[in-house]
C-alpha positions as CSV (number, residue, x, y, z in Angstrom):
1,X,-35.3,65.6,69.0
2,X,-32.9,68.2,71.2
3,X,-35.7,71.2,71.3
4,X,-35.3,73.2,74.6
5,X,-37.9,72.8,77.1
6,X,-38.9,76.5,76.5
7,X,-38.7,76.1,72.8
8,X,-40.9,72.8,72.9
9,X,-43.7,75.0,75.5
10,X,-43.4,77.5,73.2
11,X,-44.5,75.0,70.0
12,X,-46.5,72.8,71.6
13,X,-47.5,73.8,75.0
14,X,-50.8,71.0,76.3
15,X,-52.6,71.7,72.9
16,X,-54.8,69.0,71.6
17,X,-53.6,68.1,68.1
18,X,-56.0,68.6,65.0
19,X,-55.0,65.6,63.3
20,X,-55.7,62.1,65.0
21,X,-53.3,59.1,64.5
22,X,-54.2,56.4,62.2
23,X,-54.1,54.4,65.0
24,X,-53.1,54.7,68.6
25,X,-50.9,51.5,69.5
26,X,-51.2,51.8,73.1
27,X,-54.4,50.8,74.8
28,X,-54.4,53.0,78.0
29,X,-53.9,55.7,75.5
30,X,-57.9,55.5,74.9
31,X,-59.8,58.8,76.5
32,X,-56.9,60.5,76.8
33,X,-56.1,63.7,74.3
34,X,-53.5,63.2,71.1
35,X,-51.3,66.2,72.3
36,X,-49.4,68.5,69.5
37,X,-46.1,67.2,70.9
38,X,-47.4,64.1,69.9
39,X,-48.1,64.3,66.8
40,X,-44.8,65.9,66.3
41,X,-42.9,63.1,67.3
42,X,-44.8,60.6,65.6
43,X,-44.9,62.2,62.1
44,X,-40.8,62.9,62.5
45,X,-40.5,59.0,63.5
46,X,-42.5,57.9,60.2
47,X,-40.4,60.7,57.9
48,X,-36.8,59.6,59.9
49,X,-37.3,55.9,58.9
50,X,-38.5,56.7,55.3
51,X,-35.0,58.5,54.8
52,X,-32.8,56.6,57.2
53,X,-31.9,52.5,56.8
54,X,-32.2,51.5,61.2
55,X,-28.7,49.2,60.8
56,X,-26.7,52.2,59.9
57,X,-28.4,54.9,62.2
58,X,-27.6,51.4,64.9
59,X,-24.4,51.2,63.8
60,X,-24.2,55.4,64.0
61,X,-25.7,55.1,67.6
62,X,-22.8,52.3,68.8
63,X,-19.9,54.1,67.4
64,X,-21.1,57.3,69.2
65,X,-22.2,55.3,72.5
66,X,-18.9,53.5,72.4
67,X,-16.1,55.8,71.1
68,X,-13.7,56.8,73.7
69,X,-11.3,59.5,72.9
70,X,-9.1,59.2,75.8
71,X,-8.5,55.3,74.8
72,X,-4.9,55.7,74.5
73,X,-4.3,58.9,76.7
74,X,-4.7,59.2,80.4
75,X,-7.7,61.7,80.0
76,X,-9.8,63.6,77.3
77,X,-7.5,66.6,77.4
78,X,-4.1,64.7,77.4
79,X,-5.9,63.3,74.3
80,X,-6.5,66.7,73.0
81,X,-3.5,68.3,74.3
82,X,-1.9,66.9,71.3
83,X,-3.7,68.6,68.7
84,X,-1.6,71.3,66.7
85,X,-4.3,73.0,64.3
86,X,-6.7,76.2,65.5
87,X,-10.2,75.2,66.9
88,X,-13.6,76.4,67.3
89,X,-15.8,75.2,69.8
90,X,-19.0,75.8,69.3
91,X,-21.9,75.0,71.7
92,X,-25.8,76.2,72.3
93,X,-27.8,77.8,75.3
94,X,-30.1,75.2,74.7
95,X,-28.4,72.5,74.5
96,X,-29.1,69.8,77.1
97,X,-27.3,67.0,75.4
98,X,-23.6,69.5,74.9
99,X,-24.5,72.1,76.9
100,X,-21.8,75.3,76.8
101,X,-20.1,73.6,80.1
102,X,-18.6,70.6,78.2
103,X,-17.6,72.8,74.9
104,X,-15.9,75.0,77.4
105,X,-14.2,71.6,78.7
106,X,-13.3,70.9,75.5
107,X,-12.1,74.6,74.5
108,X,-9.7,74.1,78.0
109,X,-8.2,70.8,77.0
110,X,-7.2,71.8,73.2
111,X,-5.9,75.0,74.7
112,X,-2.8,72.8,75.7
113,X,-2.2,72.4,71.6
114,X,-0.1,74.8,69.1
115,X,-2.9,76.1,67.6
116,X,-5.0,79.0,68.7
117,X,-8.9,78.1,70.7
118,X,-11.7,80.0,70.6
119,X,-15.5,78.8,72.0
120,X,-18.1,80.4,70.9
121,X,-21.8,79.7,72.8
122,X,-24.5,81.0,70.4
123,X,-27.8,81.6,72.2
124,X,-30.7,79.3,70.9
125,X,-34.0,77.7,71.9
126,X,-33.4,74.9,69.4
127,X,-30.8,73.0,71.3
128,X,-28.7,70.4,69.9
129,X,-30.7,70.9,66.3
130,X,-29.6,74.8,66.0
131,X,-26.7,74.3,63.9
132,X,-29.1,72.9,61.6
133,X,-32.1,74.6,62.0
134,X,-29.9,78.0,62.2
135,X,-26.9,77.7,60.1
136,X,-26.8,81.6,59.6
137,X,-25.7,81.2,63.6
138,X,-23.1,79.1,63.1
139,X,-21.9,80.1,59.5
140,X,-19.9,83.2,60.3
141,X,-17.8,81.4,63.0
142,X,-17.0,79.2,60.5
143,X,-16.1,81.0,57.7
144,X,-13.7,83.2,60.0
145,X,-11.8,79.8,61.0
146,X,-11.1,78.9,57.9
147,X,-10.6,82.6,56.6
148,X,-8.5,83.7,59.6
149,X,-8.2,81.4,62.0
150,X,-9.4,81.0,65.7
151,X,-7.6,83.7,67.0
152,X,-9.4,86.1,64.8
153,X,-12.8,84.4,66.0
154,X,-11.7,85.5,69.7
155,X,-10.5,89.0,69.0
156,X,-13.0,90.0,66.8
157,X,-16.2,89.4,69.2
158,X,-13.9,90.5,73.0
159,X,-17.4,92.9,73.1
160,X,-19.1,90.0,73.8
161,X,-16.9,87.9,76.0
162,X,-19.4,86.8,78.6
163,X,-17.9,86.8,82.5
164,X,-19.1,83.1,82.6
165,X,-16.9,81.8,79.8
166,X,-14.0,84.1,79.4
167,X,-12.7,82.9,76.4
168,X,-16.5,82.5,74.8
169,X,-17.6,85.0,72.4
170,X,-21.8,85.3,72.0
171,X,-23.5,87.0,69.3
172,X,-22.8,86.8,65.3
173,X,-19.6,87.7,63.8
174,X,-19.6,90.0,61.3
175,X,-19.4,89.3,57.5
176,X,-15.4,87.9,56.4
């Protein structure tokens, strides 16, 4: 779960839940209020491991915990300095796991590549989820990469070059 904080006060807030759990595990949970966050969480936890088997999401979780791109290079953008193809970067407002500050990291180090770069930071409450709880956000971007290429991601959208990231476009492209 990657919600924002002001997306998650926004859902949730201190409500009291409607539905009470089946049963409450914890003990010192007794005379204390099931929350709506609560019940949130719990009813994604018992949906997740109905559709996911726990080895693979642990084996998931270690190749991600463990993976180390700069293995054979002497940093992350030596590693990516190498890469000759065009790139998109694209990162969230509301991120807190990628926040806009490491894609623009990454848009820096693969700007040392053939290929053009372009990041684009797509304002959202829904944090590390909004590329799959909005994918009309993230389509367009997309489909101009492959269509055009990067450099066409860049160009098209200067209006919206923010003074923050100057090579970050905002907004929603318009229809390839």
């Amino acid at each position: 779960m990657y919600l924002s904080k002001a997306s998650m006060s926004d859902r949730f807030d201190r409500r009291v839940a409607e539905r009470q759990p089946a049963e409450r595990a914890d003990p010192s949970a007794e005379g204390f209020p099931y929350r709506d966050v609560a019940s949130y969480l719990d009813y994604n936890a018992e949906r997740f491991t109905e559709r996911f088997d726990a080895n693979s999401y642990l084996s998931l979780l270690r190749a991600l915990d463990e993976y180390d791109l700069a293995q054979d290079a002497p940093s992350d953008a030596a590693a990516l300095a190498g890469y000759e193809g065009d790139a998109l970067v694209v990162s969230f407002t509301g991120d807190w796991h990628f926040p806009p500050e490491g894609g623009e990291e990454i848009a820096d180090a693969l700007e040392g590549g053939a290929g053009a770069v372009a990041h684009r930071v797509i304002e959202s409450e829904y944090g590390h989820d909004a590329f799959l709880v909005e994918p009309d956000r993230v389509g367009p971007p997309v489909r101009t990469l492959l269509e055009r290429g990067a450099s066409a991601v860049t160009t098209e959208t200067e209006r919206d070059v923010t003074p923050d990231y100057p090579r970050v476009c905002t907004g929603l492209l318009p229809d390839a």
